[in-house]
N, C-alpha and C positions, 0 to 999 in steps of 0.2 A: 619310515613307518615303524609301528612299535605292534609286537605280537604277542598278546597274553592269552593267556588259559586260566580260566576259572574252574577250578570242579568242586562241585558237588559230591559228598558225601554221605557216609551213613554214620550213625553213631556205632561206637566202637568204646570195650570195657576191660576189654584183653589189647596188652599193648603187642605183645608179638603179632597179634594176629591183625593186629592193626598198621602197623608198620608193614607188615607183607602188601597189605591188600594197597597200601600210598604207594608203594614202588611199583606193584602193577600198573597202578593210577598212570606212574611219573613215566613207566617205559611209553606205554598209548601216548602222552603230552610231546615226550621226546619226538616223536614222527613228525608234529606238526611246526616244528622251528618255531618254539614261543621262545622270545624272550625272557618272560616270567611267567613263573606261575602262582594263584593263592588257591589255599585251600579256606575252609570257613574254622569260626571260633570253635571250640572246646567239642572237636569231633571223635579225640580222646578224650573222654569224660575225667581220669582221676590225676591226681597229683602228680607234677614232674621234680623229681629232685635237680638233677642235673642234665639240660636236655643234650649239651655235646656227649655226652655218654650213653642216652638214653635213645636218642632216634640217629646214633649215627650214621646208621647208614640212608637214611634222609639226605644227610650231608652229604655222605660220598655219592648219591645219587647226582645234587645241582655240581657237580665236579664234575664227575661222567659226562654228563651231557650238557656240560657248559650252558649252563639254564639257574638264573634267579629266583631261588624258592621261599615265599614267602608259607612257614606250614600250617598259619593260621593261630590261634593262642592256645596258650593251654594255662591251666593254674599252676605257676613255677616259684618256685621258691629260689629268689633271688638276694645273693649275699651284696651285701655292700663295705666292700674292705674297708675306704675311706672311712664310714662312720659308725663300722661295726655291725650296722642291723642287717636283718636277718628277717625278711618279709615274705609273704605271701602275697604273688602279685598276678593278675592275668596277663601274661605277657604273648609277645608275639614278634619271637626271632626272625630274623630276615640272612638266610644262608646268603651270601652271595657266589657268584657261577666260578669261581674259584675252592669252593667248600669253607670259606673265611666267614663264619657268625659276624657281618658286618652292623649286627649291635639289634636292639630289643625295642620294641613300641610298646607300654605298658600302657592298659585300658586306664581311662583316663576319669571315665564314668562307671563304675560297676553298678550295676543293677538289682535291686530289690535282696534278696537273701545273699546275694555276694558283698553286700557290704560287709557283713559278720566274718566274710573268710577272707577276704583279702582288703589288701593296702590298695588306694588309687593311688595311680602315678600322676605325676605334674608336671609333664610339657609332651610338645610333640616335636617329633625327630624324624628328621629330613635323608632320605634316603639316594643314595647316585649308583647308574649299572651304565655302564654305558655311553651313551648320549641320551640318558634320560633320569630324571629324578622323580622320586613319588614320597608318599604318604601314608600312613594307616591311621583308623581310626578303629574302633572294637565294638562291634554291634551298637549298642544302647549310645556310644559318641556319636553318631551319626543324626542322633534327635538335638545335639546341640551344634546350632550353625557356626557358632567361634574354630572348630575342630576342623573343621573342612576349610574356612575362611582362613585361616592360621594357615595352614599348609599351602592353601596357593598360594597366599602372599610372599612364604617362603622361599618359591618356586618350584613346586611338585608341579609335574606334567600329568599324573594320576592319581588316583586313590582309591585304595582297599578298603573294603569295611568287611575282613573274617567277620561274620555273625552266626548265631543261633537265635530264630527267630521263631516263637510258637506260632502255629498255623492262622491260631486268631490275630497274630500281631502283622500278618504279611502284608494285607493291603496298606495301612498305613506306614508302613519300613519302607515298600515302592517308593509311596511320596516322598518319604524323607529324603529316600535317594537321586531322586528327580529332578527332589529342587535342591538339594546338594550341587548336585553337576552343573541345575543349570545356574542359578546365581553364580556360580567361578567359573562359568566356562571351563568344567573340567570333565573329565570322563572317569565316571566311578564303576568300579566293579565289584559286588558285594557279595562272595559265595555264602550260602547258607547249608546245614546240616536235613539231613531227613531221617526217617524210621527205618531200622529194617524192613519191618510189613509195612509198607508205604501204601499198599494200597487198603489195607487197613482203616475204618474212619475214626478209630479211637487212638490215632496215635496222635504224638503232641507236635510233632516237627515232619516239613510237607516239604521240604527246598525251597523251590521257586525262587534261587537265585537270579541274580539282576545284575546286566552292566549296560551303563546309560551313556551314550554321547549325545548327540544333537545335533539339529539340520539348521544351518545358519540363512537368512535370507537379505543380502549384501545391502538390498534393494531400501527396506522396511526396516533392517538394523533388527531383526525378531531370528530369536533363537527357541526352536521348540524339541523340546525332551525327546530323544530317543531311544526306548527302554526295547532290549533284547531280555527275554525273559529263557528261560530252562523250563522246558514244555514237562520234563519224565518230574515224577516225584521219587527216583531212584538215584542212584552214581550216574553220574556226568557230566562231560566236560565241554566246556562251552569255550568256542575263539574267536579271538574279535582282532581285527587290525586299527590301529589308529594312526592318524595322519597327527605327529606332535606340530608339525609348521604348523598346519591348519590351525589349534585348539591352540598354540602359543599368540596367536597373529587375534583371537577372537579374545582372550582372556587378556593378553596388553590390550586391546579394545575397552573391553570391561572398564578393567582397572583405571583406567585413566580419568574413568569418571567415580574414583570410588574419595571419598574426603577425611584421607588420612588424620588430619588434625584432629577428627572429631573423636576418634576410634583410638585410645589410647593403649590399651590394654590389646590391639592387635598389632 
């Protein structure tokens, strides 16, 4: 069995006070023996120069408590020694429970006014803790089905989608994530951001984070969506267990009927 924690979030502009308030977050997470944790996209809103120096003690937290932290993306400026450049990219590090930056998912699709400010990245990258490997993708990836289909075929047993999602875009982000999981047979967990005054109706961001498995029926071969939602539109944290035999045994199902030849590009 695999045990994540998803939370929810508030936006945040001051980074100290931001980082205070995620280690609060991360001691509460600690109690419940998650294996990992995500937080959502861009829940510090401004630019990271360099984030092992900037949220380390983020880091020394997934050490501490021996716990895989995913802390969701932020806008980072990422040097690239190899070829010199020096880009603006949403990225989204992946601490592993060692405190070892076991390497960055950069959004792959930015969306609407982030194209002006950052570089997209170009692949997706396969992540291992454990006895388990996953995936990320970044808010607005999650509307393209290659990004998810990529990653299973890879063999991610899960996938993240860190998001910020405006409260108009929610019901249609569900779906996306719905039929994400269920086409790969995989279980998605997608944290989203909210307002401070959440309960507020002029604010732009509501949570309503989302993580989906599915009930298999052995019988009928039918697998239907099942979405656990985040009831608070405030901070919290949501756990889920997953059974990997179970969703490996359903997704080699899948695949066996999926026609490689035809699907070059994945």
């Amino acid at each position: 069995m695999l045990r994540i924690a998803l939370v929810q979030v508030h936006l945040h502009n001051n980074k100290a006070k931001a980082v205070e308030h995620i280690l609060n977050i991360l001691k509460k997470v600690r109690l419940s023996d998650s294996n990992i944790v995500c937080l959502p996209e861009l829940w510090y809103t401004k630019k990271v120069t360099c984030f092992e120096t900037e949220f380390d003690k983020i880091i020394d937290a997934a050490k501490e408590y021996d716990m895989t932290i995913i802390p969701g993306a932020f806008i980072e400026r990422i040097n690239n020694i190899k070829n010199g450049n020096n880009h603006l990219h949403i990225s989204s590090p992946v601490i592993a429970n060692d405190g070892v930056i076991a390497g960055r998912q950069l959004k792959i699709h930015p969306f609407g006014p982030q194209r002006k400010v950052v570089k997209a990245g170009t692949k997706v990258e396969l992540f291992e803790s454990g006895n388990f490997k996953f995936g990320i993708g970044i808010c607005y990836d999650i509307v393209f089905p290659e990004v998810a289909r990529a990653l299973a075929k890879k063999g991610a047993d899960i996938l993240f989608f860190p998001s910020k999602i405006r409260y108009e875009g929610i019901k249609p982000w569900h779906l996306y994530v719905q039929v994400r999981a269920l086409e790969n047979r995989i279980p998605i967990a997608a944290p989203n951001v909210c307002d401070y005054n959440s309960s507020s109706n002029n604010n732009i961001y509501k949570g309503k984070s989302i993580f989906v498995d599915f009930d298999y029926d052995y019988k009928t071969n039918i697998a239907i969506p099942k979405p656990r939602l985040v009831s608070s539109v405030n901070d919290q944290i949501l756990i889920m267990d997953i059974d990997l035999n179970r969703t490996r045994k359903l997704r080699k199902k899948r695949f066996e009927d999926f026609r490689d030849n035809l699907y070059g590009m994945l």
